[in-house]
Backbone as a ProteinNet text record, in pm:
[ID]
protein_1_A
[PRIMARY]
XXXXXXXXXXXXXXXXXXXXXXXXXXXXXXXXXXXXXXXXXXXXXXXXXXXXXXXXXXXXXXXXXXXXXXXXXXXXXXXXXXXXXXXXXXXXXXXXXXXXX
[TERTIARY]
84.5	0	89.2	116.1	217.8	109.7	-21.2	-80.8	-150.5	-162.8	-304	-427.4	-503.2	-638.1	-722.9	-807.1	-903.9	-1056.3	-1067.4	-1239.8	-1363.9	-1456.7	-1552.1	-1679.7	-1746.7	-1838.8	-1949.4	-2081.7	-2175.8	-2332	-2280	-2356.4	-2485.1	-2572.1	-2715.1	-2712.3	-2713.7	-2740.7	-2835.5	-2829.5	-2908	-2846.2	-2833.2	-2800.3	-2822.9	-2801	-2873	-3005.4	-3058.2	-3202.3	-3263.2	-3190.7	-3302.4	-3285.1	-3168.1	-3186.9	-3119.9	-3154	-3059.8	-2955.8	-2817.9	-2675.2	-2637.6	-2566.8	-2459.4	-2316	-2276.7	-2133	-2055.8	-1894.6	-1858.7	-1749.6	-1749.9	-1650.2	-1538.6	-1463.1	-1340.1	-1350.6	-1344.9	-1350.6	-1171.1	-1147.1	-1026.2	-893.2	-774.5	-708.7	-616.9	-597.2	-570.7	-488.9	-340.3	-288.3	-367.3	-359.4	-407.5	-338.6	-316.8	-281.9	-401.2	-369.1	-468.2	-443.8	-554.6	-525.9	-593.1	-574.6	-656.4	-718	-847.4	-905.7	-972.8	-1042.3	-1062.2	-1094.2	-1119.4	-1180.3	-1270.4	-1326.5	-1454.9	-1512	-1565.7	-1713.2	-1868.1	-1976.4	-2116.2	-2192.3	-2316.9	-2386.7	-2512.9	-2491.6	-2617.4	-2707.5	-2846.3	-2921.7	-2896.6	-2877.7	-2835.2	-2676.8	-2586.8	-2466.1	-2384.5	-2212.8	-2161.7	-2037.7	-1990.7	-1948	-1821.5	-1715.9	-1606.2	-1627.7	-1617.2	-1573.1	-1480.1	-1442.5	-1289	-1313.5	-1279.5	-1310.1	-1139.6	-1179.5	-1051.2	-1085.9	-973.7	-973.7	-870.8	-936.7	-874.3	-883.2	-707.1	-733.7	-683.3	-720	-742.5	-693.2	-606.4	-705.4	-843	-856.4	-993.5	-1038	-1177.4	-1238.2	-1384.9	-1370.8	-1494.7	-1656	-1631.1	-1743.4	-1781.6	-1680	-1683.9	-1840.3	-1897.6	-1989.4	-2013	-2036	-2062.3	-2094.2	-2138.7	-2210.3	-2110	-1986.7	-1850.7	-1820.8	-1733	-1672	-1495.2	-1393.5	-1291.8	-1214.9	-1138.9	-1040.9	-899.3	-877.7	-763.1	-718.5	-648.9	-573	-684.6	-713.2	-780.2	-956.9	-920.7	-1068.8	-1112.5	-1270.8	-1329.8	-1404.5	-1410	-1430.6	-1543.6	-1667.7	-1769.9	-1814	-1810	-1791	-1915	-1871.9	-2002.1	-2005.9	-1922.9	-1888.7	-1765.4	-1763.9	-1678.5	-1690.7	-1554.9	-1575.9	-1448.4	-1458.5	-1370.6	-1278.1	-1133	-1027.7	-1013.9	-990.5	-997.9	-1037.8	-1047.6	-1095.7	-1074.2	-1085.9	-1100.2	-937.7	-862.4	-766.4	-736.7	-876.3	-836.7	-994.3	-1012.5	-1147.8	-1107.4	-1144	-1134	-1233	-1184.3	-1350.6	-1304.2	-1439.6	-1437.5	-1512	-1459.3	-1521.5	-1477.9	-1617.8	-1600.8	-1606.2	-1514.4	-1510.4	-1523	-1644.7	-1688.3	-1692.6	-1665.2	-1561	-1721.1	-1848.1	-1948.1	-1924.4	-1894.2	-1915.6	-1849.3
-117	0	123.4	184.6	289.1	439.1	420.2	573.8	625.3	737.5	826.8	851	792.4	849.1	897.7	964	986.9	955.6	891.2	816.8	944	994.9	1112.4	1056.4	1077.6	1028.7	1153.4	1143	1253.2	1362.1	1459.5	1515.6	1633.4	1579.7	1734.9	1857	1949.8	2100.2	2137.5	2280.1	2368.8	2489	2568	2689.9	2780.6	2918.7	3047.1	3118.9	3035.5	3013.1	2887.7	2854.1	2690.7	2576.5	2593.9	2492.2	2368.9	2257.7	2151.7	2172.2	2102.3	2120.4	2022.6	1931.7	1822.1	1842.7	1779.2	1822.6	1695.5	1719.8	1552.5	1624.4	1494.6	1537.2	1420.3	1448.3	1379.3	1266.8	1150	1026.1	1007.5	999.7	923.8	968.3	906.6	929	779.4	700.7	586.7	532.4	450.8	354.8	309	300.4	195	155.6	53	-33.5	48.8	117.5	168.5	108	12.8	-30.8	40.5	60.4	119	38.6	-4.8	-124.1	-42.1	58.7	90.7	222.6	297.1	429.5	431.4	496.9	489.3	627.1	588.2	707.4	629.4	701.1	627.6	743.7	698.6	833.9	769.6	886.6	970.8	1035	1037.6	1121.7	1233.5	1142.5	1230.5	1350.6	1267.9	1348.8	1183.9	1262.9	1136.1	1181.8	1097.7	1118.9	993.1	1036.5	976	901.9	780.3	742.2	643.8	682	590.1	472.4	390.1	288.4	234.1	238.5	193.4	127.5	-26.6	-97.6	-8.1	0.7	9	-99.8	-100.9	-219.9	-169.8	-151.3	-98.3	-170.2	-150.8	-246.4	-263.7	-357	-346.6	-282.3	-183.8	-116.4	-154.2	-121.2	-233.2	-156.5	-34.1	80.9	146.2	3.2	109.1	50.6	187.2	211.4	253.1	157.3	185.8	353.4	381.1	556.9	651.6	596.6	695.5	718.2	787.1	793.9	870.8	771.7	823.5	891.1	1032.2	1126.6	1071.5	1013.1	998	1134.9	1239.4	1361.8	1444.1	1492.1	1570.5	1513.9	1379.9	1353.6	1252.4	1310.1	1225	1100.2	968.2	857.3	780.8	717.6	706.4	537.9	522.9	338.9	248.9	185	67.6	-55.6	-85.1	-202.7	-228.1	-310	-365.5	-510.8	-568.3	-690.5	-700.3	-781.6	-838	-906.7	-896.6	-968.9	-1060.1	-1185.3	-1254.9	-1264.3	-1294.3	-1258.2	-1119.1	-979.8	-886.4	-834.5	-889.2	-823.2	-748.3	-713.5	-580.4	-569.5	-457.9	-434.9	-398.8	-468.8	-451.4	-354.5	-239	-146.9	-99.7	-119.5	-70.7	78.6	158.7	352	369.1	417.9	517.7	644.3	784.4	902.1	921.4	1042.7	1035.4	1251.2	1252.7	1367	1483.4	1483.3	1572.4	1596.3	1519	1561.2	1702.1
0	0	0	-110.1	-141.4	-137	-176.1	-169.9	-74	-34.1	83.1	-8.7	36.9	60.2	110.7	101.7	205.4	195.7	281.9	311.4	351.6	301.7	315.6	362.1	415.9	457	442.5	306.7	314.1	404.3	424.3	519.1	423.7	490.1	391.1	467.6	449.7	545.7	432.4	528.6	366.7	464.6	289.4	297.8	301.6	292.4	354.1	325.8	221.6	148.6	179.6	276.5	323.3	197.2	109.8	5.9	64.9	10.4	62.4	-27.5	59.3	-21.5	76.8	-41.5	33.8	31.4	114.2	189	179.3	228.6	229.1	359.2	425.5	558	554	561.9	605.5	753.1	697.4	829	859.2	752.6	777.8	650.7	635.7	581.2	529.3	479.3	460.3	368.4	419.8	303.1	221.8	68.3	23.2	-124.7	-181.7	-324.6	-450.3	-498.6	-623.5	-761.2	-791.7	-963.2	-1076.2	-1189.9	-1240.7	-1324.4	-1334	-1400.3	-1531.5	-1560.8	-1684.3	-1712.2	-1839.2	-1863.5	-2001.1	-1959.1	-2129.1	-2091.9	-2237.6	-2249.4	-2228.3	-2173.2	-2214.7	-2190.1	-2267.8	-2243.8	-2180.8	-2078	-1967.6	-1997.6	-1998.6	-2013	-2131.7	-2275.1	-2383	-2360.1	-2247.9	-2214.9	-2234.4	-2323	-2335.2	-2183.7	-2104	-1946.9	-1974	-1917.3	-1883	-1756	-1752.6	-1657	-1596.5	-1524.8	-1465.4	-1359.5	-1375.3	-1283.3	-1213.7	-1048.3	-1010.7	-877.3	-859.5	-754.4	-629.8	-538.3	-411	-292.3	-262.5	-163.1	-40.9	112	233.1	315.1	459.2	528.3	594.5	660.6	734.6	820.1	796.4	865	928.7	1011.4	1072.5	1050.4	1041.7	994.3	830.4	765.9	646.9	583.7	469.7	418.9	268.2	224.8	68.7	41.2	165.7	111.6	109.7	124.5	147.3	35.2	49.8	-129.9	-105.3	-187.8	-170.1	-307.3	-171.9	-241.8	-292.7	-422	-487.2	-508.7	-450.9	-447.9	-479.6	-571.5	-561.8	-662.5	-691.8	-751	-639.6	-687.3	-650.7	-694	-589	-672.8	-566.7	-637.4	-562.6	-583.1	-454	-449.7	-515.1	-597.9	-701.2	-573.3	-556	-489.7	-355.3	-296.2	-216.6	-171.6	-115.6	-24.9	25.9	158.2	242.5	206.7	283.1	172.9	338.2	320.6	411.7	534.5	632.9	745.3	843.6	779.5	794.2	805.6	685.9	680.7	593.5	513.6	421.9	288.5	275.6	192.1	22.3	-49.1	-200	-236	-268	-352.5	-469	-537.3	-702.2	-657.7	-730.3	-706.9	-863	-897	-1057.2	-1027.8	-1097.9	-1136.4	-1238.8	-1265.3	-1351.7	-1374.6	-1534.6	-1579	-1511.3	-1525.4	-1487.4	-1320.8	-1250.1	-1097.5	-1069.8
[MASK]
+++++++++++++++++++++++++++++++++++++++++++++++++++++++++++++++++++++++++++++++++++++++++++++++++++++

């Protein structure tokens, strides 16, 4: 595990007009192994969108939550998937970034 990451965990407020606005807060900061498994185009809602798909491997967190989403430096990457790498010695997650966020 050669890179830092950081694990965000999302919060709703609203802002000075009562609108809702989401936030992301910082849980943690974390070793982890980054692969890069693929990149394409597809289109969205008549929009064609980049997106990047990449494995991250962790160790084990006993709270972690698909609803997090982690900071590779300065992008952000929002988790499809995860699972347990042996008996809680480390979490495999797939997170796509995608070029509209």
């Amino acid at each position: 595990m050669d890179r830092r990451i950081s694990l965000q965990r999302s919060s709703a407020s609203t802002d000075d007009w009562n609108q809702p606005v989401l936030t992301w807060a910082l849980i943690s900061k974390v070793w982890a192994q980054v692969k890069d498994l693929s990149a394409g185009e597809k289109e969205e809602e008549d929009q064609r969108v980049t997106v990047r798909r990449k494995q991250f491997t962790i160790r084990y967190l006993d709270n972690f939550s698909a609803s997090y989403r982690i900071l590779d430096g300065t992008e952000p990457y929002y988790i499809t998937s995860f699972s347990e790498i042996g008996r809680q010695e480390g979490l495999r997650i797939i997170a796509e970034a995608r070029d509209n966020d």
